[in-house]
N, C-alpha and C positions, 0 to 999 in steps of 0.2 A: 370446526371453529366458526361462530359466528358472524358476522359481518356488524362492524362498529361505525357509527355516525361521525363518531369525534379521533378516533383512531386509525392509522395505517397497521397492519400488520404483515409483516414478510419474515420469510424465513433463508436469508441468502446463505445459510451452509445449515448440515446437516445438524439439529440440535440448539440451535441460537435464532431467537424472536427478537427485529429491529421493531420497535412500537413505536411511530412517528404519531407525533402530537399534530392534528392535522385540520387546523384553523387560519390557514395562512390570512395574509400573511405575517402577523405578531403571533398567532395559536394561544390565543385567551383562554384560561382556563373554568370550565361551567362544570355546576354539578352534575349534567350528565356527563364530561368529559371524568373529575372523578370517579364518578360511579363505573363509568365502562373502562377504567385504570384497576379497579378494585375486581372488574365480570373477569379482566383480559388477565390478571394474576391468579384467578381462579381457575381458569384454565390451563395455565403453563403451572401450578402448581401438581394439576390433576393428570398431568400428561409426562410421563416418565423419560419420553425420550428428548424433551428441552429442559438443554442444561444450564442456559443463560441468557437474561437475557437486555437487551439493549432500548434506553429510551434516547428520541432526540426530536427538533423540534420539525414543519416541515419549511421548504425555503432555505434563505440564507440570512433571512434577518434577527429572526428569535426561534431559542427553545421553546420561549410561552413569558409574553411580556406582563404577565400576572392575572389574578381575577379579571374576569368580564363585566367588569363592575357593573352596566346597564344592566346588564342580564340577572345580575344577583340579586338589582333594586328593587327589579320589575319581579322576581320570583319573590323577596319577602311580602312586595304589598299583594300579590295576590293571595299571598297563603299569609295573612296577617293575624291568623287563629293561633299560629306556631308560633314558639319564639325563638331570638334570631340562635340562641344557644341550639337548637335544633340543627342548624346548619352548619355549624362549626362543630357539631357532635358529627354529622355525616363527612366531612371534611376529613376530620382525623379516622372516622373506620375505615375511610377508603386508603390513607395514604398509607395507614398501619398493616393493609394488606400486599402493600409492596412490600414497608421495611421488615412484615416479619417471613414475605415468602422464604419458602426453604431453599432458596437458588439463588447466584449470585446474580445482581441486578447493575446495570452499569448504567449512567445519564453520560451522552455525547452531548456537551454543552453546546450548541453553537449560536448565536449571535447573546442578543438579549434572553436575560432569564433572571426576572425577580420577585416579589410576590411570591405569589401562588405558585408561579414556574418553575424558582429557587428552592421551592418548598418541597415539590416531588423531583427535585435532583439530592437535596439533603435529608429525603429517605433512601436514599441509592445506596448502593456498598460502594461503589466506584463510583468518582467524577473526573470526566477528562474534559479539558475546557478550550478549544480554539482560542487561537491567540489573537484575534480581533473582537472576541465575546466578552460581555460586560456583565455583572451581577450583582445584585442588590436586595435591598427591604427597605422599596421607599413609602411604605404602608401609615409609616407616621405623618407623609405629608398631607394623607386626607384623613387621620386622625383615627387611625387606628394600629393594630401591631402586628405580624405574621404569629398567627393562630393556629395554624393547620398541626402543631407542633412543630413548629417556626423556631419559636423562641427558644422551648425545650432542649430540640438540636440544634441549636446551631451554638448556646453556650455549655455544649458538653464537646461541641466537634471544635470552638477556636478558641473557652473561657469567657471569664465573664465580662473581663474590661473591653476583649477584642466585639462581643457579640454586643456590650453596649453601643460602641463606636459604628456598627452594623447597621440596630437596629433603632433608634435615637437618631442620626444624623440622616441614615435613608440617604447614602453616596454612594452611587457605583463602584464599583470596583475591578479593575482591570485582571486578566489574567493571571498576569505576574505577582498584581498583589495578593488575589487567591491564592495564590501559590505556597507566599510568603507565609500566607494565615494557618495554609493545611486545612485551606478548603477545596483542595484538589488534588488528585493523584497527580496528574499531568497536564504539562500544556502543550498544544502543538500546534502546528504550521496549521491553517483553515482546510486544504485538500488533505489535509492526513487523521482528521478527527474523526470520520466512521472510520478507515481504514485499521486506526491505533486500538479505535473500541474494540473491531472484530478479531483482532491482535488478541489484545486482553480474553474476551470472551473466549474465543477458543483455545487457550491456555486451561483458565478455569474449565473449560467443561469433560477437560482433558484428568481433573483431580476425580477424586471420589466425592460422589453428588451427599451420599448422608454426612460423611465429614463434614460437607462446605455446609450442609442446612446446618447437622449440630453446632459448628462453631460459629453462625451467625445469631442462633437462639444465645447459646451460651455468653459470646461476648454482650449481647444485648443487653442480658441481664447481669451479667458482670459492671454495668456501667453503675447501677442503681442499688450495689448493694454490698456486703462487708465483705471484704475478707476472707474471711472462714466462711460464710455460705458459699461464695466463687467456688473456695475448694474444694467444696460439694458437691455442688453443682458440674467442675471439673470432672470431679471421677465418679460421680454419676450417668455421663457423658460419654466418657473415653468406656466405661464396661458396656453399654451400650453399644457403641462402635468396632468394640472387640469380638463381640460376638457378631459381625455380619461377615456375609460373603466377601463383599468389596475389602476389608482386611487382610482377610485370605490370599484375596487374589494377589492384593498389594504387596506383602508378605513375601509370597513364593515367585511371583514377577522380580522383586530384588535379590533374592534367592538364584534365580534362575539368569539375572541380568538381561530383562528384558522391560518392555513397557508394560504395564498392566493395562486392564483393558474391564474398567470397571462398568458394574450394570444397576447400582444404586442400589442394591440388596443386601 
């Protein structure tokens, strides 16, 4: 494993990557911190024995209180041959290399997280959010919108009046009202938000790893399409998954009433 500029990487139990966003102390988000979100997914996707894994920000102040915006300004005028569609094309392949990893992804919210910050927690599969952390898309007040597919998810994950309200007004929002929205799994005391994640995380890493990938492609694309292809897709899916070892084992582990002990095959 490489060693990243803009990232921490640890590994405090067997199988589970904490990936701190490590710009303190807000952790602005730059396209090389994308890009090395997009190196550091490439890796945990390539490495069979991480089964989950966790982002958070570093500090106590923010997960990542949005783009770097000096730093975005200064990198369009230098590269002013490109256009700025370029940068928002690299935005979303990075962030779509988290939401399509094949492994369950968790964002530990803690403090500030909007923008750009809010943006790689609603490519997450899980959000758990301290309960003195605040979140937002205040993007419209320097006149622009959350791009990264921002807008995309966030009015598929709360609708489209709640993600007007969101993304239009550019207001914080407290934990509880996330909550409210089903912009988050959970909320918890501030000393229990890694601890809840690694909670979570090691549950999940405890399932069969191709089911959790199949059924993240699956639902994925279940989001964007009818019906009758879902249930195609469904049991194109499930024969797939039938035929692997880790079925097997699932199988005769209930069979036998014991825990399975599955190896992602």
């Amino acid at each position: 494993m490489r060693k990243f500029e803009t990232l921490l990487w640890d590994e405090p139990e067997p199988g589970i990557v904490l990936i701190t966003l490590n710009r303190p102390p807000m952790n602005p988000v730059t396209i090389a911190m994308l890009d090395e979100i997009r190196d550091a997914m490439a890796e945990v996707a390539a490495d069979p024995g991480i089964r989950a894994v966790i982002f958070t920000g570093q500090g106590d102040k923010a997960f990542s209180a949005g783009a770097d915006m000096a730093q975005f300004e200064d990198q369009f005028a230098q590269q002013a041959e490109l256009p700025p569609m370029y940068f928002q094309f690299a935005a979303k392949a990075d962030l779509l290399a988290l939401e399509t990893l094949p492994k369950p992804v968790i964002s530990a919210i803690n403090g500030t997280a909007v923008g750009e910050g809010l943006e790689i927690c609603m490519a997450s599969d899980f959000r758990i959010m301290a309960r003195s952390a605040r979140i937002g898309f205040p993007e419209a007040n320097i006149g622009l919108i959350p791009a990264s597919g921002g807008c995309s998810r966030i009015v598929k994950l709360v609708g489209l009046a709640r993600a007007k309200e969101m993304v239009m007004l550019g207001d914080l929002m407290s934990a509880e009202e996330a909550a409210r929205y089903g912009m988050v799994w959970k909320v918890v005391d501030d000393d229990q938000l890694i601890p809840e994640a690694l909670r979570l995380a090691q549950k999940l890493a405890k399932k069969a790893p191709l089911a959790l990938g199949m059924a993240k492609a699956v639902l994925r694309a279940c989001v964007d399409t009818d019906m009758t292809s879902g249930h195609t897709l469904e049991m194109l899916a499930q024969n797939v998954l039938m035929d692997s070892k880790d079925h097997n084992e699932g199988v005769r582990a209930f069979l036998d009433r014991r825990k399975p002990t599955f190896t992602g095959r």
